[in-house]
Every structure is written in structure tokens, then in C-alpha cells.
C-alpha positions as CSV (number, residue, x, y, z in Angstrom):
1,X,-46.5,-8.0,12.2
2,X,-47.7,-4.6,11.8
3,X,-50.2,-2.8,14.3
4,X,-52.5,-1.2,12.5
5,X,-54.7,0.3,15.5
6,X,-54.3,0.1,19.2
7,X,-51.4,0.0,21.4
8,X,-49.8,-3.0,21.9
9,X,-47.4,-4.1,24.7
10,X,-45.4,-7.2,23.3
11,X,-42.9,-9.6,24.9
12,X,-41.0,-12.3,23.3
13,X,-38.9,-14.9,25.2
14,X,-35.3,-13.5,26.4
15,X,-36.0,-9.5,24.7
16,X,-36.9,-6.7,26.6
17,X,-40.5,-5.4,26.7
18,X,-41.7,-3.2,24.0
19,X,-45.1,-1.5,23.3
20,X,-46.0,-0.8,19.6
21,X,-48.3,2.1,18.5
22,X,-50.3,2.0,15.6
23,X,-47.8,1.5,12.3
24,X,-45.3,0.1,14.8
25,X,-43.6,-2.9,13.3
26,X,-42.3,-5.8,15.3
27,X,-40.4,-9.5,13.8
28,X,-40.1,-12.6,16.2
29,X,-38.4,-15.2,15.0
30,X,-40.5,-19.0,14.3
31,X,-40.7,-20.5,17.6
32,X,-39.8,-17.9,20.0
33,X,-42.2,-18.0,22.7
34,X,-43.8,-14.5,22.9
35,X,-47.1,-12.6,24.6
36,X,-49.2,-9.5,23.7
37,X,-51.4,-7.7,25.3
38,X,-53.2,-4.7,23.9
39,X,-53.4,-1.6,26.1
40,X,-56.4,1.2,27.0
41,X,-60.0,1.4,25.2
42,X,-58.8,1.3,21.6
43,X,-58.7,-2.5,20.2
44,X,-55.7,-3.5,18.5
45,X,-56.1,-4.6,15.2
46,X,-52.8,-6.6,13.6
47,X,-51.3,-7.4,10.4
48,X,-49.2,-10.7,10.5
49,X,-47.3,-12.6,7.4
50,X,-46.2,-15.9,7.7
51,X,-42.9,-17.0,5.2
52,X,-44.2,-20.8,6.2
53,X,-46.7,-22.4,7.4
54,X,-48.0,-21.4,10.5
55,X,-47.0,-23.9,13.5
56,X,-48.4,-21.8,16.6
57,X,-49.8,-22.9,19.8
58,X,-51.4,-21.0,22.4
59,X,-49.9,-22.0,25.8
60,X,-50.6,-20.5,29.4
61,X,-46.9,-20.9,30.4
62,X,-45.4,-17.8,31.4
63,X,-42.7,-16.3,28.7
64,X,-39.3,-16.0,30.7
């Protein structure tokens, strides 16, 4: 995914925190459990490609 606007803090299961700025570019692998959250006034606005069909679910459960 690329952010195209915004600032975006982004987490994915076992990886240290990071938080993208706009142009910031970020690869999780299919399946890995991740969680975004974008940060101050400005909304984030994201590009995201997909090699495969897209098999996502949106879960509560807290990324570890």
C-alpha cells in the first residue's frame, strides 16, 4: 500500500510499529494480522494492490 495523504500509524503482527507519511510505502505479507490507524486532522487516503484475490476480514482481536 501507498499513503497518499495523511499520516498513518500501522502495525502488523510480530513487526515493530511504524507510522507512514504521505508517499510512505508499506508491504504486509497475505494473512498477517495487521491494524492502522490514521493520525491528526488530515484523513488518510490509501492506495492498496492485491497480487490475488482479496481474502480479508475485519476482526476486533487485538494484533500481538
Amino acid at each position: 500500500m501507498i499513503l497518499v495523504s495523511g499520516r498513518l500509524r500501522v502495525r502488523y503482527q510480530g513487526a515493530k510499529e511504524r507510522t507512514l507519511a504521505a508517499g510512505h510505502y508499506a508491504f504486509g505479507p497475505p494473512g498477517l494480522p495487521h491494524e492502522g490507524k490514521c493520525l491528526g486532522p488530515q484523513r488518510c487516503t490509501l492506495f492498496i494492490a492485491f497480487e490475488a484475490p482479496v481474502d480479508a476480514e475485519a476482526t476486533k482481536a487485538p494484533i500481538k
